[in-house]
C-alpha positions as CSV (number, residue, x, y, z in Angstrom):
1,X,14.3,36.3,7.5
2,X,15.1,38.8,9.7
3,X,18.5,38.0,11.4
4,X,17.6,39.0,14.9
5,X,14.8,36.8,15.4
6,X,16.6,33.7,13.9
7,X,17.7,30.7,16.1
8,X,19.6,28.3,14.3
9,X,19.8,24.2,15.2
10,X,21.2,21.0,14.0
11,X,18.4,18.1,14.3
12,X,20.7,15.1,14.6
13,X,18.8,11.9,13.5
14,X,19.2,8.5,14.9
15,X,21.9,7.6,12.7
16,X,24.1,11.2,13.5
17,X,22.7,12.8,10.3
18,X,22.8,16.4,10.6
19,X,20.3,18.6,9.6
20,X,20.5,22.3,10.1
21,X,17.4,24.4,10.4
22,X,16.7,27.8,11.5
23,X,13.6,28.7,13.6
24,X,11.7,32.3,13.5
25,X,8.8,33.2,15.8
26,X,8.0,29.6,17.1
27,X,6.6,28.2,13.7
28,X,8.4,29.5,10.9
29,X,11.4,26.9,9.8
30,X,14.1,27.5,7.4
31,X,15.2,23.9,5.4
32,X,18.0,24.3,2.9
33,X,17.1,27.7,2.5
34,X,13.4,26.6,1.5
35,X,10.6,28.2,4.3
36,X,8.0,26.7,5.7
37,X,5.6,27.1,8.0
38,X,4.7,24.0,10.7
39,X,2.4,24.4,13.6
40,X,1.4,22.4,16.4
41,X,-1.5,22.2,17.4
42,X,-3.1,20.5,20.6
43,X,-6.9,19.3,19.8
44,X,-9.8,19.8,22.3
45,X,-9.5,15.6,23.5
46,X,-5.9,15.7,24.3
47,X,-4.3,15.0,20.8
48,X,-1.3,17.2,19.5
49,X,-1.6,17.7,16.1
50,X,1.1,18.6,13.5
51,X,-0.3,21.0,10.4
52,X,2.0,21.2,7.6
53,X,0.5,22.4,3.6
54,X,-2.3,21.9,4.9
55,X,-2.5,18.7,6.1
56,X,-2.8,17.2,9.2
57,X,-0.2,14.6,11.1
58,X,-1.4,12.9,14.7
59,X,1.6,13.2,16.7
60,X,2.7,11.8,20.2
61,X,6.0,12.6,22.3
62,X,6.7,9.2,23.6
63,X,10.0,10.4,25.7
64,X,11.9,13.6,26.0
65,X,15.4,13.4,27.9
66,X,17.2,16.7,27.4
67,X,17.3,17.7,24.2
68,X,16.5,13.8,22.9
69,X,13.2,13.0,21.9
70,X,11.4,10.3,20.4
71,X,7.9,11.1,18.7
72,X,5.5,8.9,16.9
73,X,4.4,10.9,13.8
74,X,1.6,9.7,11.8
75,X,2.7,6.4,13.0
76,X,5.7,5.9,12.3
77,X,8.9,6.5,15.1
78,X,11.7,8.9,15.2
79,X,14.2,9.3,17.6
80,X,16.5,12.4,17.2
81,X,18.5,15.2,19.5
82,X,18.0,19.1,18.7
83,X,21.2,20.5,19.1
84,X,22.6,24.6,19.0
85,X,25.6,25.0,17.2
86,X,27.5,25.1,20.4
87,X,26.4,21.9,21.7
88,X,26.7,20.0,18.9
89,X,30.7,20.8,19.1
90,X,30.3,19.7,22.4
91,X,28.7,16.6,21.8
92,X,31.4,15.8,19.1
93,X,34.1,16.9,21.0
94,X,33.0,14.4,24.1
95,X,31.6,11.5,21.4
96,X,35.6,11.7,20.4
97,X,36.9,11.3,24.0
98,X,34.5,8.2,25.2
99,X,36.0,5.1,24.1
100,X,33.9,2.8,26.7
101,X,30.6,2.0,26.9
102,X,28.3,2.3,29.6
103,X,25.9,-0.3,31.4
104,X,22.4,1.1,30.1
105,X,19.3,-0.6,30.9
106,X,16.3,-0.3,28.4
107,X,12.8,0.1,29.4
108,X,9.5,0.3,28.1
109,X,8.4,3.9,27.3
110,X,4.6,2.9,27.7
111,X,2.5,-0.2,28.2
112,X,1.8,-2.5,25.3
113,X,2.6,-6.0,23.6
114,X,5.7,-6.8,22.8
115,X,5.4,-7.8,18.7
116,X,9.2,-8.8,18.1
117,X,12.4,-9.0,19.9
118,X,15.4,-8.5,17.2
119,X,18.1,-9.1,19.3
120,X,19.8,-12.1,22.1
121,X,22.0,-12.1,24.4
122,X,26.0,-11.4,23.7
123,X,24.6,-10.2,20.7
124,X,27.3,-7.2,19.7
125,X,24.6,-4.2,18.4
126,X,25.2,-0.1,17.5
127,X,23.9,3.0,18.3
128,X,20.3,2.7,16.0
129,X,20.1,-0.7,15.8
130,X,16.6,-2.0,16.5
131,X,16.2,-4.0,19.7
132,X,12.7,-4.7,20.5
133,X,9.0,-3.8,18.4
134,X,6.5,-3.0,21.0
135,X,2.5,-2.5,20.0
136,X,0.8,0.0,22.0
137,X,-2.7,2.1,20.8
138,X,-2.4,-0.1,17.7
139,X,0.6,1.3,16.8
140,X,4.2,-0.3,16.1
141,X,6.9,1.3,18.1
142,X,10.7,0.5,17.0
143,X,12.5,0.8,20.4
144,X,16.1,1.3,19.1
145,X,19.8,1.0,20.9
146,X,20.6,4.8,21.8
147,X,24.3,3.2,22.0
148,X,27.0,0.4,21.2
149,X,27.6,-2.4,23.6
150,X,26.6,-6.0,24.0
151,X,23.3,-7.7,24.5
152,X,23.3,-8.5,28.6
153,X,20.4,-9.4,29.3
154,X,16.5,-9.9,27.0
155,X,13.6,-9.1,29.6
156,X,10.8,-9.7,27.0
157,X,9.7,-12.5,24.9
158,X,7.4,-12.0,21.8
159,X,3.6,-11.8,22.8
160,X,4.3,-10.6,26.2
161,X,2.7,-7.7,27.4
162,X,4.8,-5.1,29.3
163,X,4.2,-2.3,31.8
164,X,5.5,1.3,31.2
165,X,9.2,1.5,32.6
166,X,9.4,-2.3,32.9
167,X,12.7,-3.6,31.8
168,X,13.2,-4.6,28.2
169,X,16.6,-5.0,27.8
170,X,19.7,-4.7,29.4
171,X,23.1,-3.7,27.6
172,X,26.4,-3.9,28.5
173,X,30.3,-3.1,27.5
């Protein structure tokens, strides 16, 4: 790969695994020095496909904050942060400094059923932990902690249905 056009990341999954990629004219990714070649593709109805080998993966972009997104690919949930060298040393650096945890309120990222709540309150959770399983399109969505804290407040009941941005959860120090 020609050095010039190279832009190199970390993909940082839920968990804080690192994975460091390099990106060369929009659709040509380096992984572990193995190349591949990944477009996206947006269909005539709306849909954004993913084409990798040959084969096609339905994806959607269920929320993008920053540089943290969290996609449904072929059905199945990911929530990760892209991250430049840079502000990955950032992020560690200020990760390292914050001791407290902040009030965070959780809400629905679309309408849908409610299928399982996995947590109650005063319940102690972490970062990645899985707080609520909401259907929606007839697909399972994992809504996960994006920190540590303790359980305030549980909106939602099993069975319930749910409004996009109503309150799921509520989560405090």
């Amino acid at each position: 790969m020609d050095n010039k056009e190279v832009t190199k990341y970390i993909a940082l999954s839920g968990t804080n695994t690192a994975y460091e990629f390099s990106v060369k004219n929009n659709y040509e990714f380096s992984l572990k020095r193995q190349n591949m070649r990944i477009d996206l593709v947006e269909e005539a109805d709306g849909f954004l496909i993913l084409l990798y080998k040959g084969i096609r993966y339905p994806v959607e972009i269920v929320s993008r904050r920053q540089n943290e997104y969290e996609i449904l690919l072929n059905g199945v949930a990911y929530t990760f942060s892209v991250e430049t060298p840079f502000s990955l040393k950032r992020k560690r650096l200020l990760a390292g400094r914050q001791g407290e945890v902040f009030d965070m309120t959780i809400k629905s990222p679309m309408p849908g059923k409610i299928l399982d709540v996995s947590i109650e309150v005063g319940q102690e959770i972490n970062k990645g932990d899985t707080l609520v399983v909401l259907e929606a399109m007839k697909m399972q969505n994992v809504i996960i902690a994006s920190q540590k804290g303790r359980v305030r407040r549980v909106c939602v009941v099993a069975g319930q249905t749910v409004s996009k941005d109503e309150i799921l959860v509520e989560i405090g120090a």
